[in-house]
C-alpha positions, 0 to 999 in steps of 0.5 A: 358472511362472505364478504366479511371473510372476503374484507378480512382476507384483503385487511389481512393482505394489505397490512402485510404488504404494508408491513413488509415495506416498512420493514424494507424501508427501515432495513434500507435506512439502517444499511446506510450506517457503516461501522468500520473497524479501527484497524482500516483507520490504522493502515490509512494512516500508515500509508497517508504519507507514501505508498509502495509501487514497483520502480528501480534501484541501485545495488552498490553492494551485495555480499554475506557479511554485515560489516561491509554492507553497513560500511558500503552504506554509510559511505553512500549516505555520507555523499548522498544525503538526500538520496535514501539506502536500503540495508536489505537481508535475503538469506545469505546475502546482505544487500545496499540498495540505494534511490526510489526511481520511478523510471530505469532512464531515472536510475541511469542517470544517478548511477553514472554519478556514482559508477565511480565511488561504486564501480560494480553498481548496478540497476535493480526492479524493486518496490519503491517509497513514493512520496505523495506530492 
């Protein structure tokens, strides 16, 4: 009688340890799956061409009217047109910022190529459009 009750005990022991790294096992195969949500592949995509980093700019313009900050830009963007401007508004002013440097060495040598069409220019740190190369 003993050792039917000491057999069962073991049996009973053995195939709960069994039972657990099967479970185990399965918990581990099925955590390999990731499901990810549809919005992250959005924002890889967003940022799949260009990212923002912290680099230089230079102001041409900064005042609280829009009509001379868009005139200011466009007279910028007819000369310079491969360099990008950004129209800006942080209350109350309107702001022209133009160029994506990464260095401030960068954005002094573009500035002395417009100090004369911008005679009040000046560097700025901002965030930056980086292109991926």
């Amino acid at each position: 009688m003993k050792i039917f009750i000491l057999t069962i005990s073991i049996f009973a022991l053995t195939n709960s340890i069994f039972s657990q790294s099967d479970m185990e096992k399965d918990s581990v195969k099925y955590s390999t799956h990731t499901v990810q949500d549809y919005r992250i592949e959005k924002i890889e995509k967003t940022y799949e061409k260009s990212y923002q980093l912290e680099g230089y700019r230079i102001q041409i313009y900064s005042g609280t009217k829009s009509k001379p900050a868009k005139q200011a830009r466009l007279q910028f963007s007819q000369k310079h047109k491969t360099v990008k401007a950004h129209e800006t508004y942080q209350q109350p002013f309107f702001k022209v910022r133009v160029g994506d440097f990464k260095t401030k060495l960068e954005a002094l040598k573009f500035q002395k190529e417009i100090i004369v069409q911008f005679p009040d220019c000046y560097i700025v740190k901002d965030e930056i459009e980086f292109e991926k190369g």
